[in-house]
C-alpha positions as CSV (number, residue, x, y, z in Angstrom):
1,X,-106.9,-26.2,25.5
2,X,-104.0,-25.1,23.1
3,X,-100.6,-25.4,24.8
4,X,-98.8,-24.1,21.9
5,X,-98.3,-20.3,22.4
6,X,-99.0,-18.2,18.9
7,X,-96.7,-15.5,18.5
8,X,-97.7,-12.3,15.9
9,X,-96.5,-13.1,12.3
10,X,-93.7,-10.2,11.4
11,X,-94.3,-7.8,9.0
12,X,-92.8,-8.4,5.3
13,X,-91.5,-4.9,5.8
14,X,-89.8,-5.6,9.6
15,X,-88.2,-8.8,8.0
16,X,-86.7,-6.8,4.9
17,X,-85.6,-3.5,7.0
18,X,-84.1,-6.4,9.5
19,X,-81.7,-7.9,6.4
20,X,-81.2,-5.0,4.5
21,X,-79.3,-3.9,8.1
22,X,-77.6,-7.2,8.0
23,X,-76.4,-6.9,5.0
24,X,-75.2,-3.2,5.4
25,X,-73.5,-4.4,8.6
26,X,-71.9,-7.6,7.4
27,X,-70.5,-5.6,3.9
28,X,-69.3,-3.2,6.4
29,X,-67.3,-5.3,8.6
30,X,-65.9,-7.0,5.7
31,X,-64.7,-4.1,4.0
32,X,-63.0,-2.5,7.4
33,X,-61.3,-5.7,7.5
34,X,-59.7,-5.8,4.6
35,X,-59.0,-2.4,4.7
36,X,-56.8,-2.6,7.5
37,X,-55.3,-6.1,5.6
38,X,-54.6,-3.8,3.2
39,X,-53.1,-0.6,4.9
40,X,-51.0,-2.6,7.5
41,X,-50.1,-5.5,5.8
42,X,-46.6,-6.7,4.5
43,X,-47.0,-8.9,1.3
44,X,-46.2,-12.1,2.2
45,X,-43.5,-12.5,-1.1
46,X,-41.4,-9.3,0.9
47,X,-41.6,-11.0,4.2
48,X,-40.4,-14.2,2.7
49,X,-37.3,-12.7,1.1
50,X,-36.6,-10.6,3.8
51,X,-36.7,-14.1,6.1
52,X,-34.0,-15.5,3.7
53,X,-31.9,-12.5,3.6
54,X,-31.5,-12.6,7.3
55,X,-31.5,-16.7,7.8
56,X,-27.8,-16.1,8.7
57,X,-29.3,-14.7,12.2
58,X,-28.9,-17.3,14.7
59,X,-30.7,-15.1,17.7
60,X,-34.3,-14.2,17.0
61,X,-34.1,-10.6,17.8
62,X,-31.4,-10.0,15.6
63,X,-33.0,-11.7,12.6
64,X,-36.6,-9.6,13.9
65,X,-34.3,-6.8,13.8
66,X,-32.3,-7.7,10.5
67,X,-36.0,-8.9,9.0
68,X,-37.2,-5.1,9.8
69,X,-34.2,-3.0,8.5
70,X,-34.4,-5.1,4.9
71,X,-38.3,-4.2,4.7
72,X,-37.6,-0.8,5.8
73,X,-34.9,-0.7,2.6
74,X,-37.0,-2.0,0.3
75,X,-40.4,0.2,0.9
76,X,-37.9,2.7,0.9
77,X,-36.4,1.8,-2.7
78,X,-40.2,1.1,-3.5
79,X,-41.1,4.5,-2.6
80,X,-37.7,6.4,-4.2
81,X,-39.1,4.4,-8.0
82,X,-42.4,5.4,-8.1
């Protein structure tokens, strides 16, 4: 008696529809991802200058608040060069 059960070989096709989906999938994620890196993201150079410009803060909602109003400045003065 065999006590190993056989299962059905898949088909070359089933195994190349299955990673061509993968792949899709996977390149799909990845690219919403950095997508939304990209579209709501702060460059972390502007957030470290606007962290030294408002080091003077000693509460942390002011410097939040201080940290805010100097990117808000500088997109602004990004946006008025371009």
């Amino acid at each position: 008696m065999n006590a190993k059960p056989t299962f059905p070989r898949p088909s070359s096709l089933s195994i190349t529809v299955s990673a061509a989906l993968a792949t899709f999938i996977a390149i799909g994620l990845l690219t919403g991802v950095a997508l939304l890196f990209q579209r709501d993201g702060v460059p972390m150079g502007q957030l470290a200058a606007a962290e030294g410009a408002c080091s003077q803060s000693v509460y942390v909602s002011d410097r939040e608040a201080c940290m805010r109003e100097w990117l808000a400045a500088a997109r602004a003065s990004n946006l008025a060069s371009k």
